[in-house]
C-alpha positions as CSV (number, residue, x, y, z in Angstrom):
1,X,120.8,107.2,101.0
2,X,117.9,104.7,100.9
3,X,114.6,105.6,99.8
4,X,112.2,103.3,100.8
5,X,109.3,105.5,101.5
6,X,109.5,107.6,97.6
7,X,106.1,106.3,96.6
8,X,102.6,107.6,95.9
9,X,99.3,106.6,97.1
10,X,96.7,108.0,94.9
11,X,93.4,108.5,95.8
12,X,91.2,107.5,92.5
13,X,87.4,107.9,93.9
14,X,87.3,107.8,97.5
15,X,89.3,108.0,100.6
16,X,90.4,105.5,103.5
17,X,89.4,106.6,106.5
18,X,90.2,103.8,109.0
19,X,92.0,104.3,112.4
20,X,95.2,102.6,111.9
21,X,98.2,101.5,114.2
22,X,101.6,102.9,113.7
23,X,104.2,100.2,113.2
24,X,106.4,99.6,116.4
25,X,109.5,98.1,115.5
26,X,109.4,96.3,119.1
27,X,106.8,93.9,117.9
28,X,108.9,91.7,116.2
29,X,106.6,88.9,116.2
30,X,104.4,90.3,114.3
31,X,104.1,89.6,110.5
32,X,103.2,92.1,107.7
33,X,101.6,91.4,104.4
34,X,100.3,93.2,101.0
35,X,96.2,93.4,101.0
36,X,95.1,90.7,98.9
37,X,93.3,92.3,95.3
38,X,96.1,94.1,93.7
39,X,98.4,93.2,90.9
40,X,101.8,95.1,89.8
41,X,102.3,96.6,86.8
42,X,104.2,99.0,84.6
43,X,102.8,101.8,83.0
44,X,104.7,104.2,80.6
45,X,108.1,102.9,82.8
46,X,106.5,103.3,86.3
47,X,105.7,100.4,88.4
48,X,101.7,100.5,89.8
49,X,100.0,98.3,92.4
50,X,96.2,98.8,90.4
51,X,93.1,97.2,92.5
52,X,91.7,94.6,91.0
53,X,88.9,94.0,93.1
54,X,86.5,96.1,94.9
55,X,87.3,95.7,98.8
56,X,90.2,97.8,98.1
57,X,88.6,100.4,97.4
58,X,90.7,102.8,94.9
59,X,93.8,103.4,95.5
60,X,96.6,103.4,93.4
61,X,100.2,103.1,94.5
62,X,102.8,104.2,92.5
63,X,106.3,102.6,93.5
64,X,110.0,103.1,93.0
65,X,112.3,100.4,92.4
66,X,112.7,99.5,96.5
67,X,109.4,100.2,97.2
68,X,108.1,97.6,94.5
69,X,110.8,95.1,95.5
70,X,109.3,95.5,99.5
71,X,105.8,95.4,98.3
72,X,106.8,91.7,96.3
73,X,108.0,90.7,99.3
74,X,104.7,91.4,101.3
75,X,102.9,89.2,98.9
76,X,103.6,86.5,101.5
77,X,103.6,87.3,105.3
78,X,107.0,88.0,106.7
79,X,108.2,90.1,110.1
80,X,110.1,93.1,110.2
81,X,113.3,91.7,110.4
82,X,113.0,89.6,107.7
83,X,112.1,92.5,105.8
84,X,114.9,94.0,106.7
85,X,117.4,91.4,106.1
86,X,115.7,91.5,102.4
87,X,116.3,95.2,102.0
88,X,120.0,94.4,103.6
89,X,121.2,92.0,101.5
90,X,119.9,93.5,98.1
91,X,120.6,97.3,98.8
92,X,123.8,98.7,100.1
93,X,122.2,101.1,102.9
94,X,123.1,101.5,107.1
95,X,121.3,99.0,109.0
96,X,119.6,102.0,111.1
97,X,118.6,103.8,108.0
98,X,117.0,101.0,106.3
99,X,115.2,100.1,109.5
100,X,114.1,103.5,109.8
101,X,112.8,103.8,106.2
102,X,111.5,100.4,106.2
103,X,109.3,101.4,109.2
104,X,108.0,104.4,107.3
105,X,107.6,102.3,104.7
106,X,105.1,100.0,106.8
107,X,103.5,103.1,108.4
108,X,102.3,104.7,105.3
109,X,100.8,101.4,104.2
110,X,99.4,100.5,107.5
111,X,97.9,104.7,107.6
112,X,96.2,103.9,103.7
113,X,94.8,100.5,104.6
114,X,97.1,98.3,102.4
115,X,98.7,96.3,105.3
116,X,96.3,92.9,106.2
């Protein structure tokens, strides 16, 4: 099993409260991408996205390894299947169970404000 969504968003001082849109895998057009002001690092063997500049308010996202490797590849805009062909051809998972996770994945970033 693939766990794409095994990550935490910490809430350090305040919390994001904007209305947000659940992902629709239908939109295929569309194309997804990391909030700009956050850099990846590892702490005591855990990977962290830590803010880096104020607009993001302060949240802290703790990844594991498939989470980090999806957040990379939202450093640059990129639709959902080409997410998903990413996820495909670097993780041995079902093609319904990585789209699945992938669109929880997108829905948890999209509900915490880290999706542009």
């Amino acid at each position: 099993m693939l766990v794409l969504t095994t990550f935490r968003i910490s809430f350090i001082q305040e919390t994001f409260s904007e209305e947000t849109e659940q992902i629709r895998v239908n939109d295929m057009e569309k194309k997804y991408s990391i909030k700009q002001g956050y850099v990846v690092r590892e702490i005591a063997g855990e990977a962290l996205a830590v803010p880096v500049d104020s607009s993001c308010g302060a949240h802290l996202v703790i990844f594991n390894p498939v989470s980090k490797f999806l957040w990379e590849q939202l450093s640059e805009e990129k639709t959902f299947d080409e997410l998903l062909e990413a996820v495909m051809n670097n993780y041995t998972v079902s093609r319904d169970e990585a789209s699945a996770d992938l669109t929880d994945f997108l829905n948890q970033l999209s509900e915490n404000g880290l999706l542009n």
